[in-house]
N, C-alpha and C positions, 0 to 999 in steps of 0.2 A: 534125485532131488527129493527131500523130503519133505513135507507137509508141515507147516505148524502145528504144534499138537494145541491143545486149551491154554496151556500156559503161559503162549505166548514168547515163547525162546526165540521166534526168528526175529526179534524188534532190534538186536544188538548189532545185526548183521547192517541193517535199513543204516543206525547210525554211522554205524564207520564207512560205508560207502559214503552219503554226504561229507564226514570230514574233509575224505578225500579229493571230492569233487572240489571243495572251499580252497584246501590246499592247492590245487590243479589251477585253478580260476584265479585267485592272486598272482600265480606267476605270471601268467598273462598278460595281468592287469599293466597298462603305462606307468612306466617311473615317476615319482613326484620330480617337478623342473627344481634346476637347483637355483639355490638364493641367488641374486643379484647386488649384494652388499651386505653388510650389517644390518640389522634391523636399529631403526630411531628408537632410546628405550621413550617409556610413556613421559618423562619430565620435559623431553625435549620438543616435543611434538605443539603445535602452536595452540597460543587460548582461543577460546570461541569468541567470536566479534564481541561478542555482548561486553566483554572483559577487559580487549583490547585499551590503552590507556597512552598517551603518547604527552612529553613533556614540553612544553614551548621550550624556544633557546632563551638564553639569557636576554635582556632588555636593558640598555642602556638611559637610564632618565633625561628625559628634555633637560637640556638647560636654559633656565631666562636666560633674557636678551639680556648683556648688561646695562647697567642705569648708572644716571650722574647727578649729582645733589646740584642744584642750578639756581645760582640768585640771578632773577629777574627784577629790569628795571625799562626804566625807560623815558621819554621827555613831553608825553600828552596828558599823564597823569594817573596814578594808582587805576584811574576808575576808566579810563578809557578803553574801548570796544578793541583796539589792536593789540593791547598791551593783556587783557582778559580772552582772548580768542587764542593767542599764543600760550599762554598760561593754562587752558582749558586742555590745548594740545598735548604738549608736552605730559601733563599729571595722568591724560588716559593712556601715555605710553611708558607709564609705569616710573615718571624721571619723579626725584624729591625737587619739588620747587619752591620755593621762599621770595615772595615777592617784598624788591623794596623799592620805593617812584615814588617821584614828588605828589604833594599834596594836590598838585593843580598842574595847570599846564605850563610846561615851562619848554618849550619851542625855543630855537635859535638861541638857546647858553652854550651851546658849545663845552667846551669842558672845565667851562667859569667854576668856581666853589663861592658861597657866601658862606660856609662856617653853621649855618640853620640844618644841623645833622642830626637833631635829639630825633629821637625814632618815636611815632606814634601809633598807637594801636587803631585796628580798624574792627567793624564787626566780624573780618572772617579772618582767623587766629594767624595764617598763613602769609596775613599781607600788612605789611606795616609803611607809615610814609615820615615823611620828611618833608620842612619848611622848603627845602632850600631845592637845589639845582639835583641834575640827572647824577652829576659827577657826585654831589654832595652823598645822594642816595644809596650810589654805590660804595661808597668809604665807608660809610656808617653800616651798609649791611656788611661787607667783608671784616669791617671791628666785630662786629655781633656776633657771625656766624666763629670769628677765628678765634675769639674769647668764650667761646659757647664748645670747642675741641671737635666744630663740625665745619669746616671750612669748604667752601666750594669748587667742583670740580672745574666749575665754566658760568661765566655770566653771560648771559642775553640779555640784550639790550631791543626792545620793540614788541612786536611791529608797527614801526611809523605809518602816522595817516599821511603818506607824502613819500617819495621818493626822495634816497640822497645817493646822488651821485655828482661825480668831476670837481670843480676846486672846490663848490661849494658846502662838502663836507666837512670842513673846519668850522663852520658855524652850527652845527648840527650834534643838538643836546642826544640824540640818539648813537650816535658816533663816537662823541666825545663821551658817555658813557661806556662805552667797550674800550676806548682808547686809557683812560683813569684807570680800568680793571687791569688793562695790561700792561698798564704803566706800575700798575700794584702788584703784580707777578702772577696772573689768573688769568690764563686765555680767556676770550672775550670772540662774541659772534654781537653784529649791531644788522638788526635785522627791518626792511622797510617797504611798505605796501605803494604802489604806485598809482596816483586818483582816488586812495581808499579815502572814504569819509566815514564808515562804522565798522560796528563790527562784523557785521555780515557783507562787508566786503575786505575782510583778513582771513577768512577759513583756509581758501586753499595755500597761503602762505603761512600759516599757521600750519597746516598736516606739510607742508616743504620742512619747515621749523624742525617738526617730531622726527623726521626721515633723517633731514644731515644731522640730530643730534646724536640719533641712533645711528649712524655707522661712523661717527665720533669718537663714541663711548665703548668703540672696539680696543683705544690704545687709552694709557694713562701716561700724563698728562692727553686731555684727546686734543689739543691744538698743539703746536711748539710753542715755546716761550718766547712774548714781544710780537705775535704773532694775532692780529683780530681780521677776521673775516666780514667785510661789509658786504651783505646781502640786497638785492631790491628785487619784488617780484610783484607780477603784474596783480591784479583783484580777479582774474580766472584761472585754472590750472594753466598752470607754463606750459609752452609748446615746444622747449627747452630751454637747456641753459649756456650760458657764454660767460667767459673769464675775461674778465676787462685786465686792462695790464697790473702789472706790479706795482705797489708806491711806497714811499718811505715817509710816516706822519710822524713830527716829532712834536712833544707837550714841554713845551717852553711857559715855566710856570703855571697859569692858567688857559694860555693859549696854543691852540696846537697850528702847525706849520704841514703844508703839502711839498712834500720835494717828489718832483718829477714831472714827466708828461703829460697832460691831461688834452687830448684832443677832443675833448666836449664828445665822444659819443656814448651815448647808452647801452651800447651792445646788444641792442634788437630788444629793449624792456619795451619799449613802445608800441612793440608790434607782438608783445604778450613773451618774450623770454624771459627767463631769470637771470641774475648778472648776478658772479660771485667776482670778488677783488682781494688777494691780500694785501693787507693794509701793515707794514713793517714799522715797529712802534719803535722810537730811539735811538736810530742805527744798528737794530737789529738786524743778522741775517737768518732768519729760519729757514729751515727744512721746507720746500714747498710740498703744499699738501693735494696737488689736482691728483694726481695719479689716486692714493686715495678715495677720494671723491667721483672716479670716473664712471662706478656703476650706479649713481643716483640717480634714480628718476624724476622727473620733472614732475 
C-alpha cells in the first residue's frame, strides 16, 4: 500500500468508495408505497371556507288574500256606530267598500222603496246617502256603481243595533236590504248585532264580518245567485255558531213574504252564539254553502 505522495492522488480512490456506498444504501432503502388512486388535479380540490358561497332555492311570492268591491248599506243610518264598525272592518281587510245608507234612521221599512234615491255626498268621499229607505239605497248604489263599469261583488247590509230573526224579518229595513240586492242579481249578507246600542258594542261582529267575507272571496260570484245570508251575533266574541233552518223569502213588490217554518228559536244567539240562515230569495234553489263555511271561527 502506498503512501499519499504531496499531490494528493489518493483523494480519487476516497470518492468512488462513497459512490458506492450511496449506491449500496439506496437499494436498501424501502420502496415508495404505491398510489391508491388517481391524484384530484388542483381544480377540483374544494375552496377555502372563506369562498364557500351557496344559492337559496327558488321562492315562490306570497299571494294576497283575494278581496271583493262591497256596497254597504244598511237601515240605522249612514252614520250609525254598526253600520261604521263593519265598514272600518272590512276596508283593514284589504275589501274596496262604498258605503250607501239612508240619511237617517230608517228601522222597520222592510224592503218599502219611496223613489228618494238621488245620492248625496257626505264629508268622507267613500260614503254617500240617500232620502229614502234601505232598499231605496241599495238600488241607487248598484245604478252608480254598474254605470261607473265597477259593479259590486257582494252587498252587506248592517250590522244592526238589534237582532233579526224568525217571522219577523220581513219588517226588517236590514234584511230587506240584502233581499232588493238579491233580488237585483248581487249576493247579499244582511248582517245584525244582538242588544248592540253603539258602536263599541259591533266590534267583535264586525271582525265575524271581515272573516266570512274573507273565505267568501275565495270563489266568484262568492255566494250563489238568489242566495242572502242573514247573520245575528251576539256584542261579545261568539262561543260559536248555529244554522238556523232553511227559508224561502219572496219580494212581492215592495213587500217580502217568509215561506216556511219558523219555530221562534234563536239558535243559542242568546246564550252568545252566532246564527247563520239561508235566506232563498224567489223560489230560488242555490247551492248550499255550510260545508264551505265549516272552518270559520267564531
Amino acid at each position: 500500500m502506498s503512501r499519499p505522495g504531496p499531490s494528493g492522488r489518493a483523494a480519487p480512490v476516497v470518492a468512488t468508495v462513497a459512490v458506492v456506498v450511496a449506491v449500496v444504501m439506496a437499494g436498501c432503502a424501502d420502496p415508495a408505497p404505491p398510489a391508491l388512486g388517481p391524484t384530484l388535479p388542483a381544480a377540483a380540490a374544494l375552496p377555502a371556507a372563506a369562498t364557500t358561497t351557496t344559492t337559496p332555492p327558488p321562492t315562490t311570492p306570497a299571494q294576497p288574500p283575494p278581496r271583493l268591491r262591497v256596497l254597504l248599506s244598511d237601515d240605522d243610518g249612514y252614520d250609525a256606530g254598526g253600520i261604521r264598525a263593519v265598514r272600518a272592518a272590512l276596508t283593514r281587510a284589504g275589501h274596496e267598500v262604498v258605503e250607501v245608507a239612508p240619511e237617517d234612521n230608517r228601522s222597520g221599512a222592510g224592503a218599502d222603496t219611496s223613489g228618494e234615491d238621488d245620492l248625496q255626498g257626505t264629508d268622507d268621499p267613500g260614503v254617500r246617502t240617500v232620502a229614502g229607505t234601505p232598499a231605496d239605497a241599495v238600488l241607487a248604489g248598484l245604478s252608480a256603481l254598474r254605470a261607473a263599469g265597477t259593479p259590486p261583488d257582494l252587498v252587506v247590509s248592517g250590522t244592526n243595533l238589534g237582532r233579526n230573526t224568525g217571522g219577523g224579518i220581513t219588517e226588517s229595513g236590514t234584511v230587506g236590504a240584502a233581499v232588493t240586492a238579491a233580488h237585483a242579481g248581487v249576493p247579499a249578507i244582511a248582517v245584525s248585532t244582538d242588544r248592540a246600542r253603539d258602536e263599541a258594542d259591533c266590534g267583535p261582529t264586525a271582525a265575524f264580518v271581515a272573516r266570512l267575507v274573507g273565505t267568501l272571496a275565495t270563489t266568484r260570484p262568492p255566494l250563489p245567485s238568489g242566495l242572502v245570508l242573514n247573520v245575528n251575533h251576539p256584542r261579545s266574541r261568539a262561543s260559536g255558531i248555529a244554522w238556523l233552518p232553511t227559508a224561502a223569502i219572496r219580494l212581492d213588490g215592495d213587500r217580502m213574504h217568509l215561506d216556511g217554518d219558523s219555530d221562534g228559536s234563536d239558535g243559542g244567539l242568546g246564550r252568545g252564539r252566532a246564527t247563520l240562515a239561508e235566506l232563498h230569495v224567489d223560489g230560488s234553489t242555490p247551492a248550499p254553502i255550510r260545508d264551505r263555511l265549516a272552518g270559520l271561527a267564531p
